[in-house]
Every structure is written in C-alpha cells, then in structure tokens.
C-alpha positions in Angstrom: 5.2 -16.4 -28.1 8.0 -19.3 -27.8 9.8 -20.1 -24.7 13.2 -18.0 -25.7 11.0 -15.0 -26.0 9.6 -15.2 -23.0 12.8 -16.2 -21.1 14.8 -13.0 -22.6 11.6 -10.8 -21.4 12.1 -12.0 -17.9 15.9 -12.1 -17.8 15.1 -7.9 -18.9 12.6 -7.5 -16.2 15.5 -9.0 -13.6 18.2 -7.3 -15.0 16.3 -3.6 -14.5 15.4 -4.9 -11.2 18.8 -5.8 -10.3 20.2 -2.7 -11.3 17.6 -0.3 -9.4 19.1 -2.5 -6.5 22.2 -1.4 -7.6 21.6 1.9 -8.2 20.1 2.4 -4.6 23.1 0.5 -2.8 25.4 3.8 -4.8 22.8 6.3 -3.5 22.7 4.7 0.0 26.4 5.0 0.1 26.5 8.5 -1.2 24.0 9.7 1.5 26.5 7.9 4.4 29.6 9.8 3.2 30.9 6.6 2.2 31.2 8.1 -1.4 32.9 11.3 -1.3 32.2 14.5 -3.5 28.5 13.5 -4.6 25.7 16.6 -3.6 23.2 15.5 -1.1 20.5 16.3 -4.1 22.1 14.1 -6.5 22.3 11.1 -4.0 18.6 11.4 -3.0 17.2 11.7 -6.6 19.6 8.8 -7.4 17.7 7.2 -4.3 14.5 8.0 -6.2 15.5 6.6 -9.4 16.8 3.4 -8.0 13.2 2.9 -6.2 11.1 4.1 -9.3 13.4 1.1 -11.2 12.9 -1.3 -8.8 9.5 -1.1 -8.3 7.4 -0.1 -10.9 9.3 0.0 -14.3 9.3 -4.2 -14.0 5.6 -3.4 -13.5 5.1 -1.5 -16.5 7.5 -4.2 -18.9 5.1 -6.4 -17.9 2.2 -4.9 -18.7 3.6 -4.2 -21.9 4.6 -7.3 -23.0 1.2 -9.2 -21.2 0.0 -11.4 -24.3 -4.0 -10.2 -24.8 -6.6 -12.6 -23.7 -8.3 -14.6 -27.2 -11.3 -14.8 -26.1 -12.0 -11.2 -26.4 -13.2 -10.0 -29.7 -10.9 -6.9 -30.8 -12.6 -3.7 -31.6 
C-alpha cells in the first residue's frame, strides 16, 4: 500500500470520528431543549448513533483495511 492510500484511509477514519462528535454535540443539544421540536426518542437514538460512530465504526475501518501479516501461509 503507498503512502496516499494510507493517508486517505486515515483522513476517512478521522472524518467518521469527527462527525460522530458532531452528531452527538446535535443530540446533546436536542436533549437540553436547546434545539426545539426534536422527540426525546429521536434525540437519544441520535445520542446512540453518534457514540456507535465514534467509537467503534473507526474500529471496524481499521480492521478492514489492516494489511495481512506475510509471514502467514494463506489457506
């Protein structure tokens, strides 16, 4: 893999970060009553999908795109 591959997989895996980040600060916001007219339900499973983005789908990109060791003889 050359060095501009890599560096667009790890500008993905910051931009879904920053955007779970994002997406939590709107669901924060909503729960406060700082953002009118959004259901409680919506602003918590917004809360959920912001977490779930932030945490672990970086997680999973990675392990995606992990380059497999050479040393080990494929099956």
């Amino acid at each position: 893999m050359d060095e501009a591959h890599a560096r667009r997989r790890f500008m993905i895996i910051s931009l879904v970060r920053f955007s779970g980040v994002i997406i939590v600060m709107v669901a924060l916001l909503a729960i406060n009553g700082v953002i009118v007219g959004l259901p409680d339900i919506f602003s918590y499973g917004l809360l959920a999908i912001g977490l779930v983005e932030f945490f672990f789908v970086p997680i999973v990109l990675a392990r995606m795109w992990r380059t497999p060791p050479e040393d080990v003889p494929e099956p």
